[in-house]
C-alpha positions as CSV (number, residue, x, y, z in Angstrom):
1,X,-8.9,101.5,261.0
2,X,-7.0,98.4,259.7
3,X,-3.3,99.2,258.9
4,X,-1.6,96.5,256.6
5,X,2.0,96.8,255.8
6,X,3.5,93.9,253.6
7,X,6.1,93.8,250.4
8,X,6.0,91.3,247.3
9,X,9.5,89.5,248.3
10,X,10.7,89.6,245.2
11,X,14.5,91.3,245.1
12,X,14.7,93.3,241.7
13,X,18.1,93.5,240.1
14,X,17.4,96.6,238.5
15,X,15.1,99.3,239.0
16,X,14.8,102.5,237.2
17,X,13.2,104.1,240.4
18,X,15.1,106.1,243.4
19,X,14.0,104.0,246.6
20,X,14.1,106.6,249.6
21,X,14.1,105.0,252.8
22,X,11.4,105.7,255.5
23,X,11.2,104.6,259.3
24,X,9.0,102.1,259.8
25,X,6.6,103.0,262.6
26,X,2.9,102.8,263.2
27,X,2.6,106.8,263.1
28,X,3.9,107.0,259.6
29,X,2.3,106.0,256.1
30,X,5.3,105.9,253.7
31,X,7.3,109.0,255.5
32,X,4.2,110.8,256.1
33,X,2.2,111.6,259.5
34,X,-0.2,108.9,259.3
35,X,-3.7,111.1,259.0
36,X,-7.4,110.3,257.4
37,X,-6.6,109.8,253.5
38,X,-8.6,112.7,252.0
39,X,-6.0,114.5,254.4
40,X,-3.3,112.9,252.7
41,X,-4.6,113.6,249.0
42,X,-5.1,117.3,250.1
43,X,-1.5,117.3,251.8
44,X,-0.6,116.1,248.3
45,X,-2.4,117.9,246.0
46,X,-2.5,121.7,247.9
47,X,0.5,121.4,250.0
48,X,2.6,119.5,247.6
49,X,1.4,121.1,244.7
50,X,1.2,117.1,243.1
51,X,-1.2,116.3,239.9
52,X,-2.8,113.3,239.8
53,X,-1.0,110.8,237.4
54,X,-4.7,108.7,237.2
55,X,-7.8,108.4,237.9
56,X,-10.9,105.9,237.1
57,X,-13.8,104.8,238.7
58,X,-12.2,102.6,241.6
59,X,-8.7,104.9,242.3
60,X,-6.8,107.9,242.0
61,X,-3.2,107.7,242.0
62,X,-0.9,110.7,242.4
63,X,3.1,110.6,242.1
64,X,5.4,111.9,244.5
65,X,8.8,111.3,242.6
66,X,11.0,113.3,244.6
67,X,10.3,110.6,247.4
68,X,9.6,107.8,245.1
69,X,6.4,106.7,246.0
70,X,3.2,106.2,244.5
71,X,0.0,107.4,246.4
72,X,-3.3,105.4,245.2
73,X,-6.5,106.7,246.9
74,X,-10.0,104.5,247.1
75,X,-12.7,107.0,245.2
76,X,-16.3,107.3,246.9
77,X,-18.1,104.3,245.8
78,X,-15.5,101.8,246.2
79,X,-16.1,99.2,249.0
80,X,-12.8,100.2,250.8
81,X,-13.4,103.9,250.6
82,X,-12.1,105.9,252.0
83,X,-8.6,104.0,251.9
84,X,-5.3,105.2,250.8
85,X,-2.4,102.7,249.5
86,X,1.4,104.1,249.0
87,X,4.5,102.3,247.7
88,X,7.6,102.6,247.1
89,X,11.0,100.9,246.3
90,X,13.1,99.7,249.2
91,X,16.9,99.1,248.8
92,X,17.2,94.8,250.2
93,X,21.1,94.2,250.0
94,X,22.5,94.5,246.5
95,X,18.5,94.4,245.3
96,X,15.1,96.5,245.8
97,X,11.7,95.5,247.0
98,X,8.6,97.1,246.4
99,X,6.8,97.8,249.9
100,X,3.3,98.7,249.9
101,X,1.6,99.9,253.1
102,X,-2.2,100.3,253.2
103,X,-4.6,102.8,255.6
104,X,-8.1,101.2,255.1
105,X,-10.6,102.7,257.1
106,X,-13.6,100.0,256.5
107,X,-14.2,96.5,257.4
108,X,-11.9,93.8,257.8
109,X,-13.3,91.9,255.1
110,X,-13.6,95.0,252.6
111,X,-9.9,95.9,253.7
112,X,-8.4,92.3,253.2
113,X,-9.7,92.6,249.9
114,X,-7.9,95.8,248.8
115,X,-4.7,94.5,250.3
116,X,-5.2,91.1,248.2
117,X,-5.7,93.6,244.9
118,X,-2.6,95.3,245.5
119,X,-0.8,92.6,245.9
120,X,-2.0,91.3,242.9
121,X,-1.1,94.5,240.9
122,X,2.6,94.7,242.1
123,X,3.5,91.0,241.4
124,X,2.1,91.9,238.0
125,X,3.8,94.8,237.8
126,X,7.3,93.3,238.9
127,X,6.5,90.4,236.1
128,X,6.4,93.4,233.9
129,X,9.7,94.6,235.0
130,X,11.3,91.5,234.9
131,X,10.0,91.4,231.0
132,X,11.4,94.5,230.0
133,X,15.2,94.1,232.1
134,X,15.1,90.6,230.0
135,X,15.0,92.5,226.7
């Protein structure tokens, strides 16, 4: 099992999300026991009582707004699966960050890879937020 935790960097001014802080330890995924990911989803989804907010081909993605964070869960037939990604907002001084942590249970190589697509998605998304505070 690779483990990858790592954040964009990027202080946000203003974010519309509530960050909710978490401890920062190997045994925990985002606040959570850390435990095989279709454990997670069905922690999530049974326990929780949390819909999924979207799924395609590659990912499923449930929200847990109460805690702020957004779950994203490989789907059989991805090359990471099974893998489970969660971030969430992370109060840095008078800013936020966006931290992403990542439970990959495949390859290094396979693993590297989702971590370099999810850090790809949230500098995109941050470039979107960045748009929208501008306007």
């Amino acid at each position: 099992m690779v483990v990858r935790r790592f954040d964009t960097g990027v202080i946000l001014a203003v974010v519309t999300l509530i960050a909710t802080s978490f401890s920062a330890s190997a045994e925990d995924l985002c606040g959570r026991a850390r435990e095989a990911p279709d454990v997670v989803y069905d922690r999530l989804t049974k326990a929780d009582k949390l819909k999924e907010s979207f799924r395609d081909k590659a990912y499923a993605a449930i929200n847990d707004d109460t805690k702020g964070v957004v779950w994203t869960f490989t789907v059989p037939g991805h090359p990471a699966h099974p893998s489970v990604v969660c971030r969430h907002i992370v109060k840095d001084g008078s800013g936020m960050r966006l931290e992403t942590q990542v439970q990959c249970n495949v390859s290094e190589a396979e693993c590297e890879r989702l971590v370099k697509a999810f850090q790809e998605l949230n500098h995109r998304m941050i470039e979107e937020m960045k748009r929208q505070q501008k306007k």
